[in-house]
KEPA-37778 format. One record per residue: x, y, z of N, C-alpha, C in turn. Coordinates in steps of 0.02 Angstrom, whole numbers, plus 50000, padded with zeros to 5 digits. Layout:
<rokes>
XYZXYZXYZ/...
</rokes>
This chain:
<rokes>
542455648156380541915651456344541395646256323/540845647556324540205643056326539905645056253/539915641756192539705640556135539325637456121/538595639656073538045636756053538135637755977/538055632955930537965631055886537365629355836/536995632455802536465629355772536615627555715/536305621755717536345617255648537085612255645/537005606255633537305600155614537685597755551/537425602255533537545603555441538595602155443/538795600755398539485602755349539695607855414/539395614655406540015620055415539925622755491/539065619455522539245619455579539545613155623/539625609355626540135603855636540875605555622/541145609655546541795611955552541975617155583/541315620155604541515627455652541785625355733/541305620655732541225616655844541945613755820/542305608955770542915604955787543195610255779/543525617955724543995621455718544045623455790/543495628155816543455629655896543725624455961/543705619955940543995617055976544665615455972/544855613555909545565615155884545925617555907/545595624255909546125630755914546155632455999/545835630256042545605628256115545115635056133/544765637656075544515642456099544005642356169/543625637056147543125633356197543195627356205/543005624756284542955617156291542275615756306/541835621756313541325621856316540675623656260/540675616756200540235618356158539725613656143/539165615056126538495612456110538305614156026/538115609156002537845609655947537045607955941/536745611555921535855609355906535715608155844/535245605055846535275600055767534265599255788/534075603955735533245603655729533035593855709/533465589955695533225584255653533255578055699/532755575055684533065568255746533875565755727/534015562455774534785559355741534855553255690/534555550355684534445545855604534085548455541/533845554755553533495560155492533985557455426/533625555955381533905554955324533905561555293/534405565355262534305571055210534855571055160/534725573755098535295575555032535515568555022/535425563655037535475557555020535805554054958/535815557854898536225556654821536795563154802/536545567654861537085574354853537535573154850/538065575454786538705575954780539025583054783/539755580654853539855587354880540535589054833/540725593754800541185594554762541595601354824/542215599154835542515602854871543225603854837/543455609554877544115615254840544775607554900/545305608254841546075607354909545945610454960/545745616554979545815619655017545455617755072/544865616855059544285615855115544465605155118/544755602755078544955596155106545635599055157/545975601055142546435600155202546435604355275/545825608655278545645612855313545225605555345/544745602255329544405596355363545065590355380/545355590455347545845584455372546205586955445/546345594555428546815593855494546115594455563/545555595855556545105593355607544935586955621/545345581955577545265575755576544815570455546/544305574955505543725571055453544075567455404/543875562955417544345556655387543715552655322/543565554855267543375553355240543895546055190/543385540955171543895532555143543875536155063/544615534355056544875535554972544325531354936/543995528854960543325523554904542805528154904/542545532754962542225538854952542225543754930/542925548054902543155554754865543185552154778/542875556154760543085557354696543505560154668/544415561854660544785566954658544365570954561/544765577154598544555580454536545385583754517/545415582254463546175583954450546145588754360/545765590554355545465594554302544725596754276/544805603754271544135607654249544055607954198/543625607054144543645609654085542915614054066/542965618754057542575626854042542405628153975/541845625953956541575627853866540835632453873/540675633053807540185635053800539965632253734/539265628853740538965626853695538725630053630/538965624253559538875629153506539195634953472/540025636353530540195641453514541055640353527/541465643553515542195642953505542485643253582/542925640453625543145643853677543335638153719/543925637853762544015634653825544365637453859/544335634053931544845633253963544925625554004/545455624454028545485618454050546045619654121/545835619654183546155618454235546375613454255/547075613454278547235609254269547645606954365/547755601554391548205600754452548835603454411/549105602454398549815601054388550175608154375/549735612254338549685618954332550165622854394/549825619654451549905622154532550215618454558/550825614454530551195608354548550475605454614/550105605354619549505600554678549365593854623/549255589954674549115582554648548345583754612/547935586354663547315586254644546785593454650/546505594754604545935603354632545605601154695/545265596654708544715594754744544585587554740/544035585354773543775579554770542945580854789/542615576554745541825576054764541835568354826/541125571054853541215565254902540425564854900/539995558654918539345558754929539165562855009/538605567055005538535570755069538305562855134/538085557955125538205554655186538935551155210/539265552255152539925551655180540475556055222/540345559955176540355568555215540305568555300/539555568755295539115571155349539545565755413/539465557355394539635554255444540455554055459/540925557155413541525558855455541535564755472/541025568955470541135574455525540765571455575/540315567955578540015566055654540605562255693/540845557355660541405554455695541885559155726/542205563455675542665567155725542305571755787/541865575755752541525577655819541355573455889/540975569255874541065563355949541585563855967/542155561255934542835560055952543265567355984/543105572855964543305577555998542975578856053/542325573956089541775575156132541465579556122/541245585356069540715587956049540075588056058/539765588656113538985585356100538475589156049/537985585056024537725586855986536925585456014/536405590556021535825588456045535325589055972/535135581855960534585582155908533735582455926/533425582655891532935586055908532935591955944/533105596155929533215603655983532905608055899/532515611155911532235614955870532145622155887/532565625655863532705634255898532125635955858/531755640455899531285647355885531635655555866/531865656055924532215662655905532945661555958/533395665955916533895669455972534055676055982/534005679056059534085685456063534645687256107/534915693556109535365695556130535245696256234/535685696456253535555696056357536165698456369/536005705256373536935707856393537355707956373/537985705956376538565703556337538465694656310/538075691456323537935686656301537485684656247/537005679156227536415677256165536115671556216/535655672856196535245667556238534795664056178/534875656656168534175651456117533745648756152/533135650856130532435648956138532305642556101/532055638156120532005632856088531305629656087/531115628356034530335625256039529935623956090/530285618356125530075617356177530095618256239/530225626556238530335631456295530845631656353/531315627356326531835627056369532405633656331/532765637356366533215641256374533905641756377/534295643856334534845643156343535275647356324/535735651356382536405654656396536925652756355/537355656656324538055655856318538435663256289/539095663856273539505669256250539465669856204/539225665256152539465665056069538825661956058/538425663255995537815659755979538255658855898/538155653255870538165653655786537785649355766/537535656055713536875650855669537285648855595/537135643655594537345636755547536725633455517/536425634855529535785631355496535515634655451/535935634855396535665634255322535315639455298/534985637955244534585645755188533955647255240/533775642955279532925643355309532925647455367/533795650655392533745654255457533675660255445/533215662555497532855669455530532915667555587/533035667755629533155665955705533095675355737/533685680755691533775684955735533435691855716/533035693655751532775699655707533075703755660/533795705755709534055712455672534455712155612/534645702255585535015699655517534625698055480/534515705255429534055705555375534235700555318/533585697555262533955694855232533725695255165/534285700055117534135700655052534075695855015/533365693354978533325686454942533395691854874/533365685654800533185687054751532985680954705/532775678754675532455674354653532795676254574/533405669354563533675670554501533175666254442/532645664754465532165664654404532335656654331/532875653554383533095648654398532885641754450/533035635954388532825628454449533595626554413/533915622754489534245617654456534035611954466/534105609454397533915600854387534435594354397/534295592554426534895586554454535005579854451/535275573954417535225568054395536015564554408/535865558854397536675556154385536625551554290/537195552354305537265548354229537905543554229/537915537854187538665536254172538945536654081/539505536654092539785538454011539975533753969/539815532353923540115527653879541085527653857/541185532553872542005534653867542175540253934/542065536853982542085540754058542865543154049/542965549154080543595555454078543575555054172/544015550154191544095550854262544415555854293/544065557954340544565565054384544385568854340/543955572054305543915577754282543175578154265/543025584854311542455588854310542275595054253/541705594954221541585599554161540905606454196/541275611654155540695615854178540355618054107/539815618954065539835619154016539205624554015/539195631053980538925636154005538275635153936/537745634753946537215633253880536715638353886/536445640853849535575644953866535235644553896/535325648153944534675646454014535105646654066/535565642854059536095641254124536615636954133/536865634854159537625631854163537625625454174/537675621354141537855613554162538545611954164/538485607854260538745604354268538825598854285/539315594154267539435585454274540215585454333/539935584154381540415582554438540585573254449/541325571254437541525564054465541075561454519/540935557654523540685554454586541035548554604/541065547254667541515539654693541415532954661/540655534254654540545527054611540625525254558/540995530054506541005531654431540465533754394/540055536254413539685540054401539655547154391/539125551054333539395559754366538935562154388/538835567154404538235570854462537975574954379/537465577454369537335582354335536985586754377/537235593354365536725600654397536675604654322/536095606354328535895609454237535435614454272/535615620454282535205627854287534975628154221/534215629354228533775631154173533185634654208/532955641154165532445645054163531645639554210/531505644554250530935637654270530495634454230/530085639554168529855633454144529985628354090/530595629754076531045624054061531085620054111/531265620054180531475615354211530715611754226/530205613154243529515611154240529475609754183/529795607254129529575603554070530045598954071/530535597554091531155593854101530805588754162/530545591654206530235586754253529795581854234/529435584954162529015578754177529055576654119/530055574254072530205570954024530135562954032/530075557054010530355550454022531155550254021/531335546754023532205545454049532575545953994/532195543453930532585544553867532595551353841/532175554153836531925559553818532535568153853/532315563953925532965569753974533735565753951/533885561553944534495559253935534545562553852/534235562753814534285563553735534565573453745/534175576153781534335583353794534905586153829/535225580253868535655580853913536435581753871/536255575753817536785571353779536925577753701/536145580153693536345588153659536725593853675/536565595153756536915599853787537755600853771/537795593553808538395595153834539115588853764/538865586953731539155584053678539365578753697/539755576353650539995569353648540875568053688/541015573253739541545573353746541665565253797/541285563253832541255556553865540955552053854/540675551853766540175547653721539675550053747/539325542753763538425544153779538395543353851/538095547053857537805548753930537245544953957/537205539953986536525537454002536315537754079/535665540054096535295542254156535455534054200/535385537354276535515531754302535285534054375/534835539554383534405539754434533895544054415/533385548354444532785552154439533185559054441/532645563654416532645569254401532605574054465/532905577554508532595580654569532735587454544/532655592954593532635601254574532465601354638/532805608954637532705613654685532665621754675/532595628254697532655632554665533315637854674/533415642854635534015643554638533955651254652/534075653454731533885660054754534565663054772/534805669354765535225674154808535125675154854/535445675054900535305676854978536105679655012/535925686755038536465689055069536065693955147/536255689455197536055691455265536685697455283/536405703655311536945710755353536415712455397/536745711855459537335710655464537405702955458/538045702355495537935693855483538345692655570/538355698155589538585699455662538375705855711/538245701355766537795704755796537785705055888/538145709055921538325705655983538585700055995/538315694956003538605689256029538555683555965/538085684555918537785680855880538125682155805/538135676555780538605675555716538355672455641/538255672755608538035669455567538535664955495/538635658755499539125657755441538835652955397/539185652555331538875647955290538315650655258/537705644255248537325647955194536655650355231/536695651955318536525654855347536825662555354/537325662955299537585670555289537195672755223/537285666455168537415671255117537185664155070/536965663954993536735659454968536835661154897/537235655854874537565657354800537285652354759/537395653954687537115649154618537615643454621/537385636754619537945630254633538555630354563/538305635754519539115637454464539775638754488/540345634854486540925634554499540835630454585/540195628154605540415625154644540765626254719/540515634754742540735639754790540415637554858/539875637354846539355637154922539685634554983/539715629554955539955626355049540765626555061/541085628855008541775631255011541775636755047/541265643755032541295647755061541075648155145/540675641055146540325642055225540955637055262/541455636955225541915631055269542465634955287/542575640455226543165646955234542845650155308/542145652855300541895654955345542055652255405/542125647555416542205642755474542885643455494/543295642255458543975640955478544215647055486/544035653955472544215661155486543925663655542/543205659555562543075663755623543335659355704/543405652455674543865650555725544455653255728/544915656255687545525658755686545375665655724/545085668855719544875677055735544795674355834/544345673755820544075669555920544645668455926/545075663555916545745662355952546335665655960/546145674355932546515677655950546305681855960/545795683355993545055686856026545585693856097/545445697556071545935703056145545055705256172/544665707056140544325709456165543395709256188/542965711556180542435707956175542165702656129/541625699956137541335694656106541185699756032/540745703756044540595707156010541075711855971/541375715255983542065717155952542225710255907/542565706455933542875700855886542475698155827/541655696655863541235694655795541085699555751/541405707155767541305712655712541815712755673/542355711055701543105711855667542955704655596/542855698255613542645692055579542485695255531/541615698955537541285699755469541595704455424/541845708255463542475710755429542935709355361/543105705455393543885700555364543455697355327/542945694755337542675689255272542335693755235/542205700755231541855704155164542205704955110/542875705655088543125704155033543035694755001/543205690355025543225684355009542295683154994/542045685755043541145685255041540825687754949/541075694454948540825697354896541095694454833/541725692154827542075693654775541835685454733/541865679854782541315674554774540625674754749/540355680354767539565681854759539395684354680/540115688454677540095690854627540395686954547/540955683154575541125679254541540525673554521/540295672854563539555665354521539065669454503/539055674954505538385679754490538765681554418/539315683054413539585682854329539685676254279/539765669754314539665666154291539065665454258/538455664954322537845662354300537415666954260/537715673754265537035676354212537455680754165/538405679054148538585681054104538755676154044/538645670454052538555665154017537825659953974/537455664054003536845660354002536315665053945/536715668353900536425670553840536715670553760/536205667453743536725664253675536565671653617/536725669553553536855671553501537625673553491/537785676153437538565678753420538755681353458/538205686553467538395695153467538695692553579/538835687853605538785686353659539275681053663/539235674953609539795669753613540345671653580/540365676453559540965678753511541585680753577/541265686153601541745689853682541785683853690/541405680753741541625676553785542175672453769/541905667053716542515661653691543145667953674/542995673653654543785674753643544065676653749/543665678753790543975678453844544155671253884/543715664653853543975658553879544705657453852/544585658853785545315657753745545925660053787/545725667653809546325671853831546735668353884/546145667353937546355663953986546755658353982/546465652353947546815648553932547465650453887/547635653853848548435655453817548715658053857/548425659753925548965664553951549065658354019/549515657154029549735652954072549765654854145/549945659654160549975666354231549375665854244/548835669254229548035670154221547755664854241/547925659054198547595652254217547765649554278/548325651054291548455646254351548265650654413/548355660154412548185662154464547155660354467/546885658454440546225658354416546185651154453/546735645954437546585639254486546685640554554/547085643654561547505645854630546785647054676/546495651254661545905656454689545175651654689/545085645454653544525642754669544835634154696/545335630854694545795627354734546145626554798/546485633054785546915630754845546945637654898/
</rokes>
């Protein structure tokens, strides 16, 4: 079977090695719009589930223990107001929840294993459209060259429209996240904080270098006033937020943002043509879901193909299938996070902290609650 691939990204790279894995195809191509030394996400820190690490290990992405950050506890507050929870490894007898990794570390052990599985990858290839040809998909590519195969999957990210008929519901959560690193005066290793404040959710993710990542969802023009603080000033607001649980927090790179949209593409299958990742679907970075979900994505639709009885099309209907419970329930889960947390007064922190509380006293709850974003 002859497989085309768009996009280079994380989850299309784990889609071309799972497929190959599983021997669905020996015949696959990956296209990659960017030259091949394109610098991108460059300070991105990728926070990933157990799950989606050992789903990449057994494809062989061999990321160096000097590059992972393990994360071996969550801790869940809300600012100003009564309440936790604290996830924990051990909870789940697992060594570790996850590990953060920098995205060029990432990126270059999936290139490695891909080469190494002989994968080719054509850069500079810039798709226009893809349309359906029979039982097959055919990609149009910028520069008017053409191309056949059985399976088309688009992998390339929030910016794809490629297919007419995969509509794509945006919404504009009216939201920037703001993004920095910091280090701590009393650093809490292996453990990542999510801390839910007015406006939106801050979080501080481990980083390899001892450093933490900050992501702080705030109202836009908050975050357009945050942009154009001096370093003390954003560090002084940062160090309010989120308290003194790792002392003082001091800035230790620039301020970046991006915006923070919903996006859910249906179908997300279509004849021959597939869509996974955040070329499906596009979540708020709270709890840290996104590319977990485009990696589940990955590793389910290689599983489905490799036990394929019937058409192309049949099988990529059955996929979207099987991933609409896990799809929604994700969507819905960071869509309760992010805008059931993000309003203060009593009459609002009172519930909540008593449902952080719950969770945390109840031991069952908590751990099926790690279970489900872990492992």
């Amino acid at each position: 079977m002859k497989t085309l691939i768009v996009g280079a990204g994380p989850v299309g790279l784990a889609a071309a090695l799972a497929l190959k894995a599983r021997g669905v195809s020996d015949d696959i191509t990956v296209l990659e719009a960017a030259a091949q030394n394109a610098v991108s996400f460059g300070d991105r820190n990728i926070a990933l589930s157990s799950a989606s690490w050992r789903f990449l290990t057994k494809l062989g992405v061999a990321v160096g223990a000097s590059e992972r950050a393990p994360i071996r506890q969550v801790e869940i507050t809300q600012r100003g107001a009564f309440g936790l929870i604290c996830l924990d490894a051990s909870d789940v007898s697992a060594v570790e929840l996850g590990a953060a990794s920098p995205y060029p570390a990432l990126k270059t052990a999936l290139d490695n294993a891909t080469h190494a599985a002989g994968i080719q990858i054509v850069y500079g290839a810039k798709v226009s459209s893809v349309q359906h040809v029979a039982q097959h998909a055919e990609v149009h590519l910028v520069s008017g060259e053409q191309m056949r195969a059985d399976c088309v999957v688009l992998a390339d990210g929030a910016g794809s429209d490629l297919v007419a008929e995969f509509k794509r519901i945006e919404r504009d959560s009216g939201q920037i996240a703001v993004i920095t690193r910091v280090s701590a005066s009393k650093p809490r290793p292996s453990v990542a904080f999510e801390r839910f404040t007015d406006g939106g959710a801050l979080a501080l993710i481990p980083r390899a270098d001892k450093d933490w990542t900050v992501i702080w969802a705030r109202p836009r023009a908050d975050a357009e006033r945050m942009l154009q603080l001096d370093a003390a000033s954003l560090g002084d607001e940062i160090n309010t937020a989120f308290g003194n649980t790792m002392g003082e927090l001091t800035l230790t790179a620039k301020l970046t943002s991006y915006p923070l949209v919903w996006r859910f593409v249906e179908p997300r299958a279509s004849g021959a043509i597939v869509a996974l990742g955040n070329a499906a679907q596009g979540l708020h970075p709270v709890a840290a879901q996104g590319l977990n979900l485009g990696l589940a994505d990955a590793q389910q639709f290689a599983a489905v193909m490799a036990k394929k009885a019937s058409s192309t099309a049949a099988t990529l209907a059955s996929f979207a299938r099987q991933r609409g419970i896990d799809r929604v329930a994700r969507i819905g889960f960071t869509g309760l996070l992010a805008y059931g947390f993000d309003r203060g007064g009593w009459l609002f922190d009172v519930p909540r902290g008593l449902g952080l509380t719950a969770v945390q006293m109840l031991p069952p709850l908590r751990r099926e609650l790690t279970r489900r974003l872990a492992l």
